[in-house]
N, C-alpha and C positions, 0 to 999 in steps of 0.2 A: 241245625241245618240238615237238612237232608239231599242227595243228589237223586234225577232221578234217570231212569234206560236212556234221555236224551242228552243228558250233564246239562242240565238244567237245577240251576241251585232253586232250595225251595227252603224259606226259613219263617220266623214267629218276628214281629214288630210288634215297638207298642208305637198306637194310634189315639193321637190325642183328639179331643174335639172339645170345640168352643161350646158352650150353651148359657144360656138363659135361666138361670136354675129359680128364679122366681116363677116359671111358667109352670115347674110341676111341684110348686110348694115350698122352694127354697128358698135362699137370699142371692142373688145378683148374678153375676156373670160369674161364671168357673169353667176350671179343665176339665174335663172328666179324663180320664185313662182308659182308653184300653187297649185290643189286642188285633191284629192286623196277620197276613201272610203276603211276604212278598216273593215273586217268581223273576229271577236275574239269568243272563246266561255268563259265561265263564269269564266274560270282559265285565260286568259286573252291570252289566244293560239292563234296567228295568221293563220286562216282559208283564207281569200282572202284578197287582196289588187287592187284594181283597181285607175290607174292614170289617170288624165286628157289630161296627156304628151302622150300618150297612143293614144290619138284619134285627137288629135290637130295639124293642119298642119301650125307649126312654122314658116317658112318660108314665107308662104303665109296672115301671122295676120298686118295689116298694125297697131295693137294697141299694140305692144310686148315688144317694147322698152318702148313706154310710163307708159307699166304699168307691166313691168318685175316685179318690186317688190310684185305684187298681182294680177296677172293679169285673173282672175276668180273668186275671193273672194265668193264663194261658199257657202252659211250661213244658207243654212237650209237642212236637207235630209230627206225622209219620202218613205212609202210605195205607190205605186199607186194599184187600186183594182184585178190586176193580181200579187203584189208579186214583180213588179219592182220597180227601184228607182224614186223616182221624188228629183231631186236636184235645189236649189235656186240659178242660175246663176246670181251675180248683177251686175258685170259690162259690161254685155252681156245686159241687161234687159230681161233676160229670165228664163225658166224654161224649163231643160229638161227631157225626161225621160231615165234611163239610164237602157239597159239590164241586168239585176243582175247575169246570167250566165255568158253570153260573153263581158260583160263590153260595149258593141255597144250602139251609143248615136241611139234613137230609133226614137225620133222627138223632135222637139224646137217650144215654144211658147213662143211669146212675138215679139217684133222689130225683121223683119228681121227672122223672124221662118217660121215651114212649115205650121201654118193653117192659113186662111183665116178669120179675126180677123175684127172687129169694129176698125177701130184707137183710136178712144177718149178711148177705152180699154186697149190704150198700157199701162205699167208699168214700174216704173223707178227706180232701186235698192232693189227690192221687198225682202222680207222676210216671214217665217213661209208655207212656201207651202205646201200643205196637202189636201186629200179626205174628202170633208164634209159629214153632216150625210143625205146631199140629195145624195150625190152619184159627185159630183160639184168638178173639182177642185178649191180651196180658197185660198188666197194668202194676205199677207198685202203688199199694194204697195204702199212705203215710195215717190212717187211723187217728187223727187228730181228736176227735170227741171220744173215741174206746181207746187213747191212749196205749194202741197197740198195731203196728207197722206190719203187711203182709205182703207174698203175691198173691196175686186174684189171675184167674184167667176164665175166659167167658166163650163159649159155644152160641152163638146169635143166629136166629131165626128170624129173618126180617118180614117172612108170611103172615105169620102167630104174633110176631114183634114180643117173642121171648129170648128170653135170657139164664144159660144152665151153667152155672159155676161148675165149672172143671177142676181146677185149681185153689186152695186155700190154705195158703203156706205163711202160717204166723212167723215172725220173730218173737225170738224171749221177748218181754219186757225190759229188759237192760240193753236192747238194738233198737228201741224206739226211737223211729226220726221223725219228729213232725215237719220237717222242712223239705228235706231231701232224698232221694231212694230213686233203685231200679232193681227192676226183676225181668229176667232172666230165663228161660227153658233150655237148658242143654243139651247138645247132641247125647248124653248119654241117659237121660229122662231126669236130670238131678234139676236143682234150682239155684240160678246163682243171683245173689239179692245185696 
């Protein structure tokens, strides 16, 4: 949940949808899952609803079947410093930004996104994405294929559509979380994770 300058609650849904899964090679009718934001105000009034289904071209996801039951698992949503969404894509390994008017996905970082990125930078089922107090986006990136849990933080150039790691703050090996994590910039330039 996030509130935001209006106390307008702004939170993550999951968003089910019906389909046809013989149309893109499967067997019959199914759920698919996935992930939604909705916009309430403080009586609990639904103002906006934006789906993922919404921008998502189904037919064309060679991972749809596999991961019909959650197939965006979506776990963090936050403001970026214009007022849009930054949403925590994990099974994408990404992070997008998402238009908060038009719902339009705006750009993708991470694997297979549009900036131009460091690899040893990639992230893998990240969580807690958010604008640090440098202005950075910060992310905890749960390392699930490197078996090794960090923060990351990112200096974005949406001109060039790069991407300059700032931040790269491993855990031991023995604070490995593949599920859960957040990271953290402190007022006093430390990390809390």
């Amino acid at each position: 949940l996030r509130m935001d300058k209006n106390n307008l609650i702004h939170t993550l849904i999951r968003e089910p949808k019906i389909i046809d899964m013989s149309e893109i090679g499967g067997k019959g009718i199914d759920t698919l899952v996935g992930d939604g934001i909705l916009v309430l105000d403080t009586t609990g009034k639904e103002l906006l609803k934006w789906s993922v289904w919404d921008v998502w071209d189904v037919k064309n996801d060679p991972l749809i079947e596999e991961f019909a039951y959650d197939r965006f698992h979506m776990n963090a949503l936050s403001f970026d410093k214009d007022s849009n969404y930054l949403v925590s894509v994990s099974i994408e390994d990404q992070i997008w930004k998402i238009n908060a008017s038009t719902g339009e996905v705006m750009w993708k970082l991470g694997k297979n996104g549009d900036f131009k990125m460091d690899t040893t930078a990639y992230f893998s089922f990240q969580h807690d994405v958010h604008i640090n107090s440098e202005g950075d986006l910060m992310l905890f990136d749960n390392g699930i294929y490197r078996k090794e849990s960090r923060a990351l933080s990112f200096t974005l150039d949406t001109s060039t559509m790069t991407a300059t790691n700032q931040i790269n703050a491993p855990l031991p090996n023995s604070l490995h979380s593949a599920r859960m994590g957040s990271a953290y910039l402190l007022p006093n330039g430390n990390i809390l994770q």
